[in-house]
C-alpha positions, 0 to 999 in steps of 0.5 A, a space after each residue: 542362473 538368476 542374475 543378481 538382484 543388483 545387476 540392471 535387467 537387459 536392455 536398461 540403464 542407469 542414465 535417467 530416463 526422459 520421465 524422470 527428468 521431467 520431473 526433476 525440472 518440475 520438482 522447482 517450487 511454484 514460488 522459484 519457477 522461472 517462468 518463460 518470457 511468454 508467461 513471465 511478462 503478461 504475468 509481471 504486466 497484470 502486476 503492475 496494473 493493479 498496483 500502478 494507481 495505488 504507487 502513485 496515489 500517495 504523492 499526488 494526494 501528499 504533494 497537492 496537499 503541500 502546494 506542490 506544483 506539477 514538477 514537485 509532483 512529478 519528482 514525488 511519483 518518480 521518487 514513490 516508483 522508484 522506492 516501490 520497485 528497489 523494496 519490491 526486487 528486495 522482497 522478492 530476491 532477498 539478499 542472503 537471508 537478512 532482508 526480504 521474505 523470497 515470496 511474490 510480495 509488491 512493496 509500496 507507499 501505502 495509503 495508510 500513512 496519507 491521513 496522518 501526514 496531512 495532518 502533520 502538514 497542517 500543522 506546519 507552515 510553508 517550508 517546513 511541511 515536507 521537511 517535518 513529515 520525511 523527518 517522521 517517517 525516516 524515524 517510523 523506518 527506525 522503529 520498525 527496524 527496531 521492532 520487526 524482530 519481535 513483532 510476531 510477540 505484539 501481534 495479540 494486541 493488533 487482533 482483527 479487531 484492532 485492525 479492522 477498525 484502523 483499515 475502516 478508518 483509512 477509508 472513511 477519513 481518505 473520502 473528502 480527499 475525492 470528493 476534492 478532487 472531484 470538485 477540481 482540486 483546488 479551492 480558490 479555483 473559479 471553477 470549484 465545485 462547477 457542474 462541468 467537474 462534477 460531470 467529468 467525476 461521474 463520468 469516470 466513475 460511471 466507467 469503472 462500474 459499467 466496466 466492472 459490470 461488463 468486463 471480464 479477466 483482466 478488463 476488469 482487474 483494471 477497471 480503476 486504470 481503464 476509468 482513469 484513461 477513458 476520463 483523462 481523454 475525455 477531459 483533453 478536448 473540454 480543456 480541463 487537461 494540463 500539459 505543461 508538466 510534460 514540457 518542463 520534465 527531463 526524460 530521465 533523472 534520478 530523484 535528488 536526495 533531499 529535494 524538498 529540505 533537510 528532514 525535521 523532527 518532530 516528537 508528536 508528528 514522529 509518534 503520530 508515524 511510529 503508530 500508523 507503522 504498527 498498523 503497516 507492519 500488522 498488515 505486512 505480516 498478515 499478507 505475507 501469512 496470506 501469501 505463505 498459504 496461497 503459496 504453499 510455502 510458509 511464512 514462518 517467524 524468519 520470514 516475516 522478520 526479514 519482510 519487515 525489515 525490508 519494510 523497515 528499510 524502505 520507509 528509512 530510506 525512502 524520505 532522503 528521496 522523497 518516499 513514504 512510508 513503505 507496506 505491502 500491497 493487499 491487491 497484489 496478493 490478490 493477483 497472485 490469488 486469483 492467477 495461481 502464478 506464484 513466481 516471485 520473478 514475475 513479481 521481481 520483473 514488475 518491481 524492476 519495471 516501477 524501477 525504470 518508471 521511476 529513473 524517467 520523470 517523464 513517466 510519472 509526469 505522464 500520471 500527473 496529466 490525470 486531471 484532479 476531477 477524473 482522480 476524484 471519480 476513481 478515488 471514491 471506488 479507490 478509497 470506498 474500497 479500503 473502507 470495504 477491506 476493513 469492514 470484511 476484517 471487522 466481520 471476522 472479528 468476533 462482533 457477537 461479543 458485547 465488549 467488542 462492539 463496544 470497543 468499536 463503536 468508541 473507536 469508530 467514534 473517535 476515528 471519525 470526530 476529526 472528519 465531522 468536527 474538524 475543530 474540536 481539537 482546536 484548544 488541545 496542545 499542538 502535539 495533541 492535535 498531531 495526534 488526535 486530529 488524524 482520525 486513523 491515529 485517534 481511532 487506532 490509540 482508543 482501538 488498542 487501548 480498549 483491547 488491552 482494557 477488555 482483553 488483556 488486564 486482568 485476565 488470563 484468558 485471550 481467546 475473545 478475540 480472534 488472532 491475526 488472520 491471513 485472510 
């Protein structure tokens, strides 16, 4: 007799064989993986490379522009890292649905926000520069916390277009600022503008292009960090290095709440802020589309709310700490790109990393070694490359159209007439000067502006220009 189709044939059995387990442990997500420690570290240390040079950017611009002495510099680096690394472990482990998008998603200050905050501190005397620019950001935290839930609804008014012009901006205003440095930093200096900074500039940068040219892997993923190194130690022994933040340094202290002032608010720096916010949102949301499809994972509209508000949190935290305005970092999205290692663990191991960084000052006094001649040199490729970034996103953004060329080349126009005629706003009222005398402020107004005229007033089609991408 047949045996019944519901008796297991001789020899079987219903414990799981060794194939079928295999796969049910392979079945997690790529983005849930916990990787082994063999993989997870070289992983969370290719993170850290590539986003290390631009944490610490913003608070040595920031803080040589305020007149900060190497320890307030210090204190600034320490206090970035330690935002980054608390809004990175956010992102990546979330906390029970409300804030951060589960996604290998890195959270910084983001060098968007540097150019409008220089010029709320030329705005502001002695004392108050600090105070008046952390007053501006912690209500720009607010409106994004505000806004982040309804933010995919104004997505169709910051297209490509809109954002193009903005990233272009970023990069173009910022360049002075390296050409500074390359000179020595400081004006009133002696040595200002001597060959022998100049020299150590090209230097550096002719390292990170010959190890870009030549490197290969990871060599040349860091290239920016090797350059960074390779000119510091050439300036040890011409004397252009300075120690003394080392010495003066705790080895490890948790940044002082409101070190630098009480917070100060100002409407047209705070309006100045809330706009350069926009920006950084739209930029959040189109990395975390990005990452949703590098991924295979969608960010759907649950997912980018909780990531903004992650955002939304560290901007309004940070400045009680001495933090910036807090976005996504574009170059580790393409990390995870490049490697196809998506576990957000190795990204949650590399923000516990700029964490610790953060909690021992001598680490970051360590940065503030990095003459400002070295800095300059890889500040042009830093900041060039922003400009890059938007020029790729304007390249996507429907220029065959007429009405948009023009809406970029006004916009473009606008963004830069601060940087040839620094005085021309001179004569506007103070909070009009706030505003118009950033050029990523000015030129991001007159971006959204025309977009609404051309694009949105009077006619019911929008399909001109191409919606935010995640490209």
């Amino acid at each position: 007799m047949a045996q019944p189709a519901t008796e297991p044939a001789k020899g079987s059995s219903s414990t799981p064989s060794p194939q079928h387990t295999e796969d049910a442990v392979t079945s997690v997500h790529p983005v849930d993986e916990k990787l082994h420690p063999s993989r997870l570290v070289p992983a969370a240390l290719q993170h850290i490379a590539a986003m290390y040079a631009g944490v610490v950017t913003p608070p040595l611009i920031i803080g040589q522009a305020v007149g900060l002495d190497l320890e307030g510099r210090t204190r600034l680096i320490a206090a970035s890292l330690l935002i980054a690394g608390v809004a990175t472990l956010l992102q990546t482990l979330g906390v029970k649905g409300f804030v951060g998008n589960r996604l290998p998603f890195v959270n910084a200050a983001s060098s968007a926000g540097i150019a409008p905050i220089l010029a709320i501190a030329e705005t502001n005397g002695d004392g108050s520069q600090l105070p008046a620019i952390y007053g501006a950001v912690m209500v720009a935290g607010v409106f994004c916390l505000a806004v982040g839930p309804f933010f995919g609804r104004l997505l169709r008014f910051f297209p490509p277009l809109v954002t193009g012009v903005v990233i272009t901006l970023i990069g173009v205003t910022l360049m002075p600022v390296p050409v500074g440095w390359a000179q020595g930093g400081d004006k009133a200096a002696a040595d200002f503008g001597s060959m022998r900074n100049l020299a150590l500039a090209a230097f550096t940068l002719a390292v990170i292009l010959v190890i870009q040219r030549f490197g290969r892997g990871f060599v040349k993923q860091v290239a920016l960090l090797f350059g960074l190194l390779i000119g510091t130690l050439v300036a040890i022994p011409a004397g252009l290095a300075d120690f003394s933040a080392l010495k003066s340094a705790p080895v490890a202290a948790l940044p002082t709440p409101f070190a630098f002032g009480a917070p100060e608010f100002q409407p047209a720096a705070i309006l100045s802020l809330c706009i350069v916010m926009l920006v950084l949102m739209t930029e959040s949301s189109a990395g975390m589309l990005a990452l949703g499809e590098i991924c295979d994972r969608r960010a759907d509209a649950k997912v980018i709310t909780r990531g903004l508000r992650t955002d939304g949190l560290a901007t309004l935290v940070g400045p009680v700490f001495g933090g910036f305005p807090t976005s996504a970092f574009a170059q580790n999205v393409g990390v995870v790109s490049l490697t196809r290692v998506r576990s957000r663990y190795v990204v949650a191991v590399a923000g516990a990393t700029l964490l610790v960084l953060g909690a021992f000052p001598v680490l970051g006094a360590v940065v503030s070694l990095v003459p400002m001649p070295v800095l300059g040199g890889a500040g042009i490729v830093l900041f060039g490359s922003i400009a890059v970034s938007g020029i790729r996103t304007l390249s996507e953004a429907g220029l065959e159209d007429s009405s948009n060329i023009i809406l970029v080349a006004v916009a473009l126009g606008a963004g830069i007439i601060p940087l040839a005629a620094p005085t021309f706003y001179a004569e506007f009222p103070a909070w009009a000067q706030t505003v118009l005398g950033s050029g990523i402020s000015a030129g991001a107004l007159v971006a959204v502006t025309l977009n609404l005229f051309f694009h949105h007033l009077g006619t019911r089609s929008r399909s001109t220009v191409p919606a935010l991408k995640s490209s």
